[in-house]
Structures are given as structure tokens and as C-alpha cells.
N, C-alpha and C positions, 0 to 999 in steps of 0.2 A: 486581540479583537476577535470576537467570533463572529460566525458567520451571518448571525441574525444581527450582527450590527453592523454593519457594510454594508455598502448601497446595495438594494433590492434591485436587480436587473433583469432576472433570469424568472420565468415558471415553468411548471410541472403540473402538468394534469395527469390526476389518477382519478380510476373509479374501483368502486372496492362495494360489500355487499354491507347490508345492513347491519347483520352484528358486527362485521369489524370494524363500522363508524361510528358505533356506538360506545364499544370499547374503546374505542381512542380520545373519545370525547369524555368517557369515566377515567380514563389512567390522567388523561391533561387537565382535569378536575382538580383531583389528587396533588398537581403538582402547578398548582394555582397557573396554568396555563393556556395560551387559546390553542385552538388544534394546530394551527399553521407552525407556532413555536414549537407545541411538542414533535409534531410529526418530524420538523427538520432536525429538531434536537437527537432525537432516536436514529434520523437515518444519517446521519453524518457523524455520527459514536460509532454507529455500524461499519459504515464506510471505513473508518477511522483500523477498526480493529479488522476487516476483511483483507484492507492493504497492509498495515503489522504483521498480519500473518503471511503474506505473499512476497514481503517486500525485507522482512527481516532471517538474517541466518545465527541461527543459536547451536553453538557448539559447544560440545564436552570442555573440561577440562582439559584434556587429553589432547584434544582433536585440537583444539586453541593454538598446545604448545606444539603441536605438530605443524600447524598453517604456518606461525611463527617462524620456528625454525627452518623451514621451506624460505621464505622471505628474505631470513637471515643468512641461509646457506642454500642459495639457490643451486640445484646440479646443475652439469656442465647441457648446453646443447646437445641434442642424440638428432643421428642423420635426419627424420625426417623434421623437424624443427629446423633445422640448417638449411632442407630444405623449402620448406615453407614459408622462410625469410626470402630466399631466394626469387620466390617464385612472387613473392610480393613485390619485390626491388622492381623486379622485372617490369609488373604490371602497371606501378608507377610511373613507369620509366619512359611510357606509354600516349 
């Protein structure tokens, strides 16, 4: 379901300058659309791809079988990990 087909509940007021409503209203032309469709349609791809970039981790090859094997063979506890658990038990305990 997209979003332009689910109940409409929510608005958004913008105010923007003359050529760029006019552009919007030439690109939504183009794309047999009313402005309200294209404008959502544009800014929720946008949305869409500004959290992909923020929200996704892309690693090497390299770097993959390295996370991996971290996973696989995780090292042993080193003191301050030991103590960090410690110092959580504690707080819990609380």
C-alpha cells in the first residue's frame, strides 16, 4: 500500500516561491499528476533514500568476513568489559 492510499489524516503546509510552483506543477504535468500526488510522491522517495543512507551499513568484503568472524569467535572479556558488566549488575541490583 502506498502512502497516498491510506487514510489521508495528516497535513503539511508549505509555502515556496513562484518558480518553484510552477515547476512542480510542469514536472506533475509530465507525470499525469495533481501537485499534492507528485509533491508526496517526491518527498517520501526522498525520505525513503535519506534514511537508507543513515540507517544502512555497507561493508567490504573483507570487512563482512571480518564482523563475521568476530561473531563466530568472539574474544575473550578484557578487564574493563568484566568490569562494565560489573558495574551494571550492580546498578540493577538497585
Amino acid at each position: 500500500m502506498s502512502p497516498t492510499d491510506s487514510l489521508k489524516q495528516e497535513r503539511m503546509h508549505i509555502r515556496l516561491d513562484t518558480i518553484s510552483k510552477l515547476k512542480i506543477e510542469r514536472a506533475a504535468a509530465y507525470q499525469n499528476k495533481n501537485i499534492s500526488e507528485f509533491v508526496i510522491n517526491q518527498a517520501v522517495s526522498g525520505a525513503d533514500q535519506v534514511i537508507k543512507a543513515h540507517e544502512t551499513v555497507a561493508l567490504t568484503v573483507e570487512d563482512a568476513q571480518v564482523f563475521m568472524d568476530a561473531l563466530e569467535n568472539p574474544p575473550k572479556p578484557n578487564k574493563k568489559l568484566l568490569a562494565a558488566f560489573a558495574d551494571l549488575k550492580e546498578l540493577q541490583s538497585i
